[in-house]
C-alpha positions in Angstrom: 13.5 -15.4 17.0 15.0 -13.9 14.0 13.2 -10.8 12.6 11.7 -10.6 9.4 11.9 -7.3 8.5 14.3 -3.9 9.6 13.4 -0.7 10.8 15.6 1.7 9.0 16.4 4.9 10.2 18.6 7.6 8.2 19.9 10.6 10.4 21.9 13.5 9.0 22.5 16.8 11.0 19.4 18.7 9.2 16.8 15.8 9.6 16.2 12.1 9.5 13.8 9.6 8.1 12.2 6.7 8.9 11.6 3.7 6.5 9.6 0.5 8.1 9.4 -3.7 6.5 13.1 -3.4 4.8 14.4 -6.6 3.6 17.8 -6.0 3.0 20.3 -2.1 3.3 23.3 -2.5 1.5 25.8 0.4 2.3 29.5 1.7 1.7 31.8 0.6 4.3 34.8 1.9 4.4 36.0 -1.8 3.7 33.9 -2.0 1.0 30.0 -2.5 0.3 28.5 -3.9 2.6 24.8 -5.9 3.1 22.3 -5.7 6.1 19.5 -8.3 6.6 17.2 -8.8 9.6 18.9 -10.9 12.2 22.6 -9.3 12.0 24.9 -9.4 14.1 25.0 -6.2 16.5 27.5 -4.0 14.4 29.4 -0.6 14.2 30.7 -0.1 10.7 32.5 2.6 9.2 30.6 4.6 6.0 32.0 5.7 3.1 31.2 8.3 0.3 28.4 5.8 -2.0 25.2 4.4 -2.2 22.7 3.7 0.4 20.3 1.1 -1.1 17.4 -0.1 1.2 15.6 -3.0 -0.7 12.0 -3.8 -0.1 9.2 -6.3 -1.5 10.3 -5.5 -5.6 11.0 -1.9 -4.5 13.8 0.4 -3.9 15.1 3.5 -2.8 18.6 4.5 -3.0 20.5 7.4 -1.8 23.9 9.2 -2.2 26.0 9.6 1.5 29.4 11.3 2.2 30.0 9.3 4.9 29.6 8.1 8.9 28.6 5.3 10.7 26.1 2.6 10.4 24.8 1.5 14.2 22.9 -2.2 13.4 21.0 -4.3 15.3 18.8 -7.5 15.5 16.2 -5.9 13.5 16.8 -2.2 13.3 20.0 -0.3 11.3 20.7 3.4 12.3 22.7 5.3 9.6 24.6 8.3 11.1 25.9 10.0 8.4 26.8 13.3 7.2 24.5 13.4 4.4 22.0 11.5 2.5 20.0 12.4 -0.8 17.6 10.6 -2.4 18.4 9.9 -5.9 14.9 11.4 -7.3 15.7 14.6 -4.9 19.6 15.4 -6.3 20.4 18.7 -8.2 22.4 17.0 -11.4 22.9 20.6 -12.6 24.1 21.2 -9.0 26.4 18.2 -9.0 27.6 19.0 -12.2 28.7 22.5 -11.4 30.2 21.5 -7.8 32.6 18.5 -9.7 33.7 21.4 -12.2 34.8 23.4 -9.6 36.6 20.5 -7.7 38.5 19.7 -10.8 39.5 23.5 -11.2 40.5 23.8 -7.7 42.2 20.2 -7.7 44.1 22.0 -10.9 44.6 25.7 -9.1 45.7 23.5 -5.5 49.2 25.0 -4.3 49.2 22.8 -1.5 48.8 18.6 -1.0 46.1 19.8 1.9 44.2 21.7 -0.4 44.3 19.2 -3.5 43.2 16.4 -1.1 40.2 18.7 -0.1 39.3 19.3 -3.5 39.4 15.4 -4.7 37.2 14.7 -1.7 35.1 17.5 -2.8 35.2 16.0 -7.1 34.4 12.2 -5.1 30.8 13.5 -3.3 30.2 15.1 -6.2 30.4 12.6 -8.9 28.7 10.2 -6.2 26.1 12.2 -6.6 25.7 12.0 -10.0 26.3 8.6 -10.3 23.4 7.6 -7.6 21.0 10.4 -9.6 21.4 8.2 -12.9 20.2 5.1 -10.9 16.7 6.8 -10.3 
């Protein structure tokens, strides 16, 4: 019998949170987006810095990730990821500030390492912002 409705469970390494009666997660792969709905295959899938949308009734939530792993199942999807904000919960002065100083240390970088850090670091945060305006 195919399920209804997932159980959604977020887990970073500070916390996690449960959300019950999701209709459909759509998530960043590392492929691309990517769309969850109850009765999916069993999957593993690579996640990217994005969006985490989980889509409810006519509500939604969404929240900004840097990444990890998405564990799904017949009716449950386990997001392993290294962080996840909510978009009401983001710092947009924060944000702001941390993709200023990427771009000066993507400008200041004497090495290919350290400029690669720093665009990495100018990608979460303009995620960030990005997923903040969609509040």
């Amino acid at each position: 019998m195919i399920p209804d409705q997932l159980n959604v469970e977020i887990v970073t390494p500070t916390g996690q949170e449960e959300r019950h009666h999701i209709d459909y997660v759509r998530a960043p792969g590392t492929d691309g987006l990517f769309g969850v709905m109850p009765g999916h295959e069993p999957a593993i899938i690579a996640l990217d810095i994005g969006e985490i949308r989980l889509r409810w009734n006519e509500s939604s939530v969404s929240f900004a990730t840097s990444g990890g792993y998405a564990e799904i199942h017949n009716d449950r999807v386990i997001l392993l990821v290294e962080t996840a904000e909510r978009a009401d919960q983001i710092d947009t002065d924060r944000a702001q500030r941390a993709a200023e100083q990427a771009r000066e240390h993507m400008e200041s970088a004497e090495d290919e390492a350290a400029k690669q850090h720093a665009a990495l670091e100018l990608r979460r945060a303009e995620n960030r912002l990005k997923v903040a305006e969609l509040q």
